[in-house]
Backbone as CSV, one residue per row, in Angstrom:
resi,resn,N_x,N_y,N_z,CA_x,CA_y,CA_z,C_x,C_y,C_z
1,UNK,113.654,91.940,114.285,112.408,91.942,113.561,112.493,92.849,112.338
2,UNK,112.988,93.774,112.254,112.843,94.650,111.278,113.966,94.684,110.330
3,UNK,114.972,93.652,111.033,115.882,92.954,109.316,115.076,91.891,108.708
4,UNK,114.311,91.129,109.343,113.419,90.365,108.393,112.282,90.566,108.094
5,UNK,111.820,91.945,108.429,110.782,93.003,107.243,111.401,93.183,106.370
6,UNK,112.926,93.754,106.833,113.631,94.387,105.319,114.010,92.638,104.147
7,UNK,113.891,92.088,104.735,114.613,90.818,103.860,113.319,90.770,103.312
8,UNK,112.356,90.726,104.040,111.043,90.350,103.700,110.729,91.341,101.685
9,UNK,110.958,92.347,102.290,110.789,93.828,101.371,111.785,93.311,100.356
10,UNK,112.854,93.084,100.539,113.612,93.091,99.266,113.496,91.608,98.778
11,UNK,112.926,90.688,99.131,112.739,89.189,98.162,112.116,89.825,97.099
12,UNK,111.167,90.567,98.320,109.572,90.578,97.495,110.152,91.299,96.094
13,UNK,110.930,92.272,96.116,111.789,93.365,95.257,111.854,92.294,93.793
14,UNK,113.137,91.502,94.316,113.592,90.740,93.154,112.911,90.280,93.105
15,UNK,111.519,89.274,93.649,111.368,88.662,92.806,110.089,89.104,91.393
16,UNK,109.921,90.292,92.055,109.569,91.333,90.969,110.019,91.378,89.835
17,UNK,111.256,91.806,89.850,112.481,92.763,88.961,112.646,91.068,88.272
18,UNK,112.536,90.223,88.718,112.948,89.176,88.020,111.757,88.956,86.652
19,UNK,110.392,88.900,87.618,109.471,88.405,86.661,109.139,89.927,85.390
20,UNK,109.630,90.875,86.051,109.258,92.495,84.911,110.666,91.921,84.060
21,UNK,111.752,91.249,84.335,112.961,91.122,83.274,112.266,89.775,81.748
22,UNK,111.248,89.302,81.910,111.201,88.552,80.870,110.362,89.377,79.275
23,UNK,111.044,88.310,78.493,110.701,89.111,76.961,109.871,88.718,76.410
24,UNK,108.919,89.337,75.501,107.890,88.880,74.925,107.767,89.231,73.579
25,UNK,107.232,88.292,72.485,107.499,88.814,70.713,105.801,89.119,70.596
26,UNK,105.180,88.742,71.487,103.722,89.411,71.298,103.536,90.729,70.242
27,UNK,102.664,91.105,70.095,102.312,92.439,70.169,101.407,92.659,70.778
28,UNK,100.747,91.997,70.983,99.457,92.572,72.600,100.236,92.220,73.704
29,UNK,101.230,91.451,73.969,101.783,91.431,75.325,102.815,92.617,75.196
30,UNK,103.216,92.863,74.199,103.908,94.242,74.451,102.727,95.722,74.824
31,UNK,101.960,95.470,74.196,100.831,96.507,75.146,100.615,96.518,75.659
32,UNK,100.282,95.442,76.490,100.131,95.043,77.761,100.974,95.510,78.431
33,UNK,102.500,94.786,78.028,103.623,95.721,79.260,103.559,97.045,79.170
34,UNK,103.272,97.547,78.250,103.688,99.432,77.785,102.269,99.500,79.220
35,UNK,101.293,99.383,78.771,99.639,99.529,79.434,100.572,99.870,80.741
36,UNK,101.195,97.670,81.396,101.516,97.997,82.698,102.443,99.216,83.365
37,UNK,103.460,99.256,82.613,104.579,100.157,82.794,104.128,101.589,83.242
38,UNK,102.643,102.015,82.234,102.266,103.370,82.330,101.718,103.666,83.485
39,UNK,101.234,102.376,84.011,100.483,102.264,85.472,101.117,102.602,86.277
40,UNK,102.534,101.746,86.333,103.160,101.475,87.502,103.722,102.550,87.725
41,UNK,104.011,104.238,86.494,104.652,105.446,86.901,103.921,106.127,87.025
42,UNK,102.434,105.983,86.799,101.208,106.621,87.620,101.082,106.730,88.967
43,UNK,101.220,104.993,89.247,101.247,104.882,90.545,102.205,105.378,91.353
44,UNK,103.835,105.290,90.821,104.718,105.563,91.757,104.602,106.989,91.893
45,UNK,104.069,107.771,90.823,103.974,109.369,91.229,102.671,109.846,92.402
46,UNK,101.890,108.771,92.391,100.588,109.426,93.290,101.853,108.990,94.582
47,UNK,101.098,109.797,96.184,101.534,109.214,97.161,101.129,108.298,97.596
48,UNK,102.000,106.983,98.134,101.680,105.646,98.665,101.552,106.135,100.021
49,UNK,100.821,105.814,100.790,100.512,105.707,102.086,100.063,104.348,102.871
50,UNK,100.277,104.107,104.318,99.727,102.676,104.330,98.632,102.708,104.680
51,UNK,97.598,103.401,104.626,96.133,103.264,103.892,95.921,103.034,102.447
52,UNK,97.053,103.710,101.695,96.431,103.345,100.522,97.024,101.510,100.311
53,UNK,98.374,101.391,100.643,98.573,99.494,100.489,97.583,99.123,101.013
54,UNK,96.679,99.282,102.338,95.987,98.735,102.981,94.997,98.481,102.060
55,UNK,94.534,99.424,101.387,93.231,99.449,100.472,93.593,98.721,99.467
56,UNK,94.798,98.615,98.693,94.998,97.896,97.847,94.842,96.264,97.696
57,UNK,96.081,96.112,99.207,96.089,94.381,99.467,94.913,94.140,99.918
58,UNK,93.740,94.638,100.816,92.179,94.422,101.048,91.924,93.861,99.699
59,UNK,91.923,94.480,99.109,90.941,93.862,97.640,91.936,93.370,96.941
60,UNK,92.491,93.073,96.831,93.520,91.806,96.546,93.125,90.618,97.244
61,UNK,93.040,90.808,98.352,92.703,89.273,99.541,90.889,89.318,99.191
62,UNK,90.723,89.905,99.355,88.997,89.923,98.968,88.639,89.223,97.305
63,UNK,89.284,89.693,96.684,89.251,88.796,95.069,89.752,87.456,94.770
64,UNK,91.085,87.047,95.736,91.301,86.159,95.737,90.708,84.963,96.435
65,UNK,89.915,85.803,96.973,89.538,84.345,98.497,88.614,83.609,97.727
66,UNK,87.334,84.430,97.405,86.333,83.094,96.374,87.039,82.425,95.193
67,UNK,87.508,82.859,94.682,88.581,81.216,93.746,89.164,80.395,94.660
68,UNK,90.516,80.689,95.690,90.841,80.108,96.311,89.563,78.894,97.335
69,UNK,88.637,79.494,97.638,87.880,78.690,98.547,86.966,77.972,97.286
70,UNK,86.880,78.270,96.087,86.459,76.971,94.972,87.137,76.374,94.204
71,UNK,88.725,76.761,94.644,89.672,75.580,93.769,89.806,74.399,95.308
72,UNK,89.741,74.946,96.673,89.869,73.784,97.775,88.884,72.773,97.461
73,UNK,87.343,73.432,97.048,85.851,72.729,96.888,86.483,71.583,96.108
74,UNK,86.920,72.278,94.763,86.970,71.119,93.621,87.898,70.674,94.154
75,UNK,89.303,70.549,94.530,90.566,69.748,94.859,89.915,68.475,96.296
76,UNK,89.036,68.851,97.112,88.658,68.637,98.037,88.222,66.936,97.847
77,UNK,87.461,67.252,96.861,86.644,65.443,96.625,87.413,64.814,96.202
78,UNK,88.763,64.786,95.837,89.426,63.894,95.638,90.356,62.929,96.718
79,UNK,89.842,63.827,98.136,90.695,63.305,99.010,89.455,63.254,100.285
80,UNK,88.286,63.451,99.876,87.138,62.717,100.745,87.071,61.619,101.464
81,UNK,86.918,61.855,103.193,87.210,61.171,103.661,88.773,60.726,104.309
82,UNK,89.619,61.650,103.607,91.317,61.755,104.448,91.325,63.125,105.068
83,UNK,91.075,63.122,106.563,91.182,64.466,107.105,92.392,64.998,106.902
84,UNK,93.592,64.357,106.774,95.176,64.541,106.832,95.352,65.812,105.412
85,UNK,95.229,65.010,104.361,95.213,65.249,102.958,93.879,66.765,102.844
86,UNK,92.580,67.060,103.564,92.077,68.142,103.532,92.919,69.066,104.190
87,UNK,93.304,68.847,105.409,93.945,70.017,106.103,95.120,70.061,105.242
88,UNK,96.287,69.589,104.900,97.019,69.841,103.864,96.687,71.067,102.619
89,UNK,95.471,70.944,101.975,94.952,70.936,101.159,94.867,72.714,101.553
90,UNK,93.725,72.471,102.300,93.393,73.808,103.155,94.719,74.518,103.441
91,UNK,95.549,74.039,104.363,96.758,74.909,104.313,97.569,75.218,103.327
92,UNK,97.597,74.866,102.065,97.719,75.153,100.927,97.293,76.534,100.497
93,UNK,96.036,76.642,100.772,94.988,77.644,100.052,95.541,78.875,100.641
94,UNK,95.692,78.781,102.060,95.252,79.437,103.041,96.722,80.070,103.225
95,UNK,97.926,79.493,102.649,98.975,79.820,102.959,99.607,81.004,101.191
96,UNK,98.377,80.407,99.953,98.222,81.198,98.735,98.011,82.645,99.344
97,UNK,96.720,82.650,100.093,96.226,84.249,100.435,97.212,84.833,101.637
98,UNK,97.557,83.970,102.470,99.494,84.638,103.302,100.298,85.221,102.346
99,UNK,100.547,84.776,101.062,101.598,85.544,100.435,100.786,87.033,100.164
100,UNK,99.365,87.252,99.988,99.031,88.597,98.978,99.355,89.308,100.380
101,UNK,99.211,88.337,101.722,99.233,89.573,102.891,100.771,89.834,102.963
102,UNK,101.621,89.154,102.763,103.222,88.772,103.270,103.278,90.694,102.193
103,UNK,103.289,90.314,100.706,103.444,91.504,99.943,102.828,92.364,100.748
104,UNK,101.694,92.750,101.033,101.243,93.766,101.381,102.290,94.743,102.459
105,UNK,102.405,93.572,103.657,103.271,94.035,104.912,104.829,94.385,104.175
106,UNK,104.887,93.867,103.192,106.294,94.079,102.782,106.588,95.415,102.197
107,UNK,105.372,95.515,101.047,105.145,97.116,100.773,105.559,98.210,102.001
108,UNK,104.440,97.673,103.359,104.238,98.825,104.028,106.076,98.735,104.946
109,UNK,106.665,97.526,105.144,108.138,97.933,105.534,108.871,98.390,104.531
110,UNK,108.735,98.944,103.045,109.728,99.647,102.054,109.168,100.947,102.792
111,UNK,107.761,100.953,102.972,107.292,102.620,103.058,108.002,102.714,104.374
112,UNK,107.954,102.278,105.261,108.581,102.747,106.620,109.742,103.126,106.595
113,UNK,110.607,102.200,105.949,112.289,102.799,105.168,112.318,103.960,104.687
114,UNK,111.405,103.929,103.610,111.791,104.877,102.789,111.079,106.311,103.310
115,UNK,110.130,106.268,104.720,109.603,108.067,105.164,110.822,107.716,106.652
116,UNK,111.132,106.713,106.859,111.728,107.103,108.139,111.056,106.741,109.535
117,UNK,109.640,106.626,108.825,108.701,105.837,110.473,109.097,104.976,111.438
118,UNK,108.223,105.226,112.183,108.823,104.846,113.600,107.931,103.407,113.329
119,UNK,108.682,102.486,113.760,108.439,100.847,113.582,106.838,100.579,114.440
120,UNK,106.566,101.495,115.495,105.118,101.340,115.985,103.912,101.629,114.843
121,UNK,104.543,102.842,114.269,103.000,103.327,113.039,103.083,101.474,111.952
122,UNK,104.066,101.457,111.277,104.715,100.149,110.749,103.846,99.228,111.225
123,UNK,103.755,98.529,112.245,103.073,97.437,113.038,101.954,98.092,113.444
124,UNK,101.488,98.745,113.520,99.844,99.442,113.563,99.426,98.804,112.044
125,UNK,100.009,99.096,110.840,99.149,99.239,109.523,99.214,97.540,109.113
126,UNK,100.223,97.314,109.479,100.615,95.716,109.167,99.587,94.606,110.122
127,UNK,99.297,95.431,110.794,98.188,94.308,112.047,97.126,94.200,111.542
128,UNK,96.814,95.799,110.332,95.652,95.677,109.875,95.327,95.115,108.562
129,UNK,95.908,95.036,107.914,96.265,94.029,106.948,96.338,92.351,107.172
130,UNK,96.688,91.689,108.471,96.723,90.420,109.142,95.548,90.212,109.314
131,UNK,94.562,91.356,110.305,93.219,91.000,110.243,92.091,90.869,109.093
132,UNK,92.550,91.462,108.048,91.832,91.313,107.156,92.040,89.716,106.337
133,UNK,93.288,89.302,106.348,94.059,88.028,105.612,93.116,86.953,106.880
134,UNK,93.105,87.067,108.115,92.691,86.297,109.266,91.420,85.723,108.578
135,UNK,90.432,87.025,108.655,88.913,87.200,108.212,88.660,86.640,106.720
136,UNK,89.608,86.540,106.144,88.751,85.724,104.701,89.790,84.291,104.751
137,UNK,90.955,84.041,105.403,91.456,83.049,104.974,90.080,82.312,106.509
138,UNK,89.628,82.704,106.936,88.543,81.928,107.879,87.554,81.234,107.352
139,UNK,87.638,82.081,105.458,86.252,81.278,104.747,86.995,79.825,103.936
140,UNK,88.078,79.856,103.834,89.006,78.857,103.583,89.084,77.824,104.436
141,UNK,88.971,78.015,105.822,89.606,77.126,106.645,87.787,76.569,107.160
142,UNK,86.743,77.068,106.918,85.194,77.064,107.213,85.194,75.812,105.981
143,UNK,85.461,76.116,104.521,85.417,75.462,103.836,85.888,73.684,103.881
144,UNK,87.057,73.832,104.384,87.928,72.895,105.232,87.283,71.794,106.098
145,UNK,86.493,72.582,107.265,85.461,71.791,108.332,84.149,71.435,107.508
146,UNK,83.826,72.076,106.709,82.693,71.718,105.869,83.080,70.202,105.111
147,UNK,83.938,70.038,104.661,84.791,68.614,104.052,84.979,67.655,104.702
148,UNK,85.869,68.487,105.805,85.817,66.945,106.905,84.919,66.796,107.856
149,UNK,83.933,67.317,107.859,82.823,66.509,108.839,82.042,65.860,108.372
């Protein structure tokens, strides 16, 4: 289990490092990156804790869920009346707000690496993060039964 946290942790890595490697001739997207950059050594200097990911990916999954549950609405009537094609649809959505949780848990297995924690605290903070992804991808999958009945 905890080589495929770590695999988990390091996709998530590159596929970071991949999307921070592209170039831009902007000049507001170069402020933008400078903006992001200044953030991201703000952030890495405060201490991460997995309360604070917790708090983070929370409102991450909390911002995302009402778009996600009104792009299913609108995608939805086009397949009115195919229960097959809604649940599809729905698991789509529902599998969008799995990734903000997948990052989250992935964060909190770099932090476990990197203080040394014992894999129980690890799966304590990560359970709580699942329940929160559970609880709004529920307004997704509500949305779902609302369609096909």
């Amino acid at each position: 289990m905890r080589k495929k946290v770590l695999a988990l942790g390091l996709a998530t890595l590159m596929a970071i490092s991949m999307t921070a490697c592209g170039s831009s001739s902007s000049d507001s997207k170069e402020t933008t990156k400078v903006t992001t950059e200044k953030k991201e050594i703000k952030k890495e200097t405060e201490k991460t804790t997995y309360k604070s990911i917790l708090k983070d990916y929370t409102a991450k999954i909390k911002k995302a869920t009402p778009k996600l549950v009104k792009e299913y609405k609108k995608e939805s009537k086009k397949y009115t009346g195919d229960v097959n094609k809604l649940a599809k649809l729905s698991n789509k959505k529902v599998g969008d707000l799995a990734e903000i949780c997948n990052d989250g848990v992935g964060e909190m297995a770099e932090l476990m690496q990197k203080n040394g924690d014992k894999y129980e605290t690890y799966e304590d903070w990560a359970g709580k993060i699942q329940d929160v992804y559970q609880k709004y991808a529920s307004k997704i999958q509500d949305a779902y039964m609302d369609s096909a009945s």
